[in-house]
N, C-alpha and C positions, 0 to 999 in steps of 0.2 A: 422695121422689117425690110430687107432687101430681098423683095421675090422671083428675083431672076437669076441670081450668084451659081455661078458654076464653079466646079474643080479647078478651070484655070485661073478664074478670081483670085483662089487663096493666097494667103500674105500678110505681112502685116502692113498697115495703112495706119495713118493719122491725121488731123483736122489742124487746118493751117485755119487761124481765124485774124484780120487784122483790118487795120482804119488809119488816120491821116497819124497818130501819135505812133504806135507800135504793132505788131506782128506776134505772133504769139501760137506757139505748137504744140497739141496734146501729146501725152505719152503714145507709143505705138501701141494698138491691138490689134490682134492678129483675127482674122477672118479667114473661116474653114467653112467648105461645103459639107453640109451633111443631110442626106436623105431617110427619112425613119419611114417604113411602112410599117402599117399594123394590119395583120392578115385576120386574127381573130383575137377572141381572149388573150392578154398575155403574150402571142406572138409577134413578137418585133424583128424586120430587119432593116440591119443599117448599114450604108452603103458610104462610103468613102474614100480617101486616098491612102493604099498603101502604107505601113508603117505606121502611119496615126494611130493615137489611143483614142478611144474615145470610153465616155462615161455613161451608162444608161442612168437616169435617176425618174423620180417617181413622186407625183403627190397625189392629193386629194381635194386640194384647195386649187384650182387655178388662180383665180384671184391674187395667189401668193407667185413676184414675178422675181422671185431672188432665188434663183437655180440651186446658188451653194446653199439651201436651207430645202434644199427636197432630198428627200430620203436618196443614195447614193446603190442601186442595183447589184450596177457590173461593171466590171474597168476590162477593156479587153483590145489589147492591137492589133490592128488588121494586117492579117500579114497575105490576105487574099479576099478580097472584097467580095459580095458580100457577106455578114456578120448575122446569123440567126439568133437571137437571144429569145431565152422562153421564160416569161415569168411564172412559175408554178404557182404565186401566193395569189393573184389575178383572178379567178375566179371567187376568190371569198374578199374582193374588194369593189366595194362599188363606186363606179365612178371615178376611177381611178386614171391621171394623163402622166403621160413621159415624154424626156425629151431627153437628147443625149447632148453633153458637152464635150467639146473636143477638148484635150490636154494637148500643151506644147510640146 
């Protein structure tokens, strides 16, 4: 977790790793700031950069930390920050977390 990442962070970045034999460079991933509040049940906003898509998704398991296998909300671009998303099924769920993935 990087808890300080701001808007001008974003990018993509990669991991240079090397030693006395060789050098060796991860593929690029891209790093996006994204802000979620939850104001109550179900109401989420999210706050980003212009243009970006981002993905609400949803589980029940936290435990479970493989994003692409949680249920898939809302896809929505921001074309004026912030993003009000209201989950109506939310109350007949308990226990329910979200988290939004940004798309490239």
């Amino acid at each position: 977790m990087l808890p300080s990442v701001q808007e001008p962070d974003e990018g993509l970045y990669h991991v240079v790793v090397s030693n006395e034999f060789v050098t060796l460079q991860s593929s690029p991933a891209r790093l996006a700031a994204v802000c979620l509040e939850i104001q109550r049940d179900g109401v989420l906003t999210v706050k980003g950069t212009a243009g970006r898509t981002d993905v609400v998704r949803s589980t029940t398991n936290l435990a479970n930390t493989n994003l692409t296998t949680w249920t898939p909300l809302a896809t929505h671009t921001l074309s004026s920050p912030p993003w009000r998303f209201v989950d109506a099924t939310s109350p007949r769920r308990a226990g329910r977390f979200y988290a939004v993935e940004p798309r490239p």
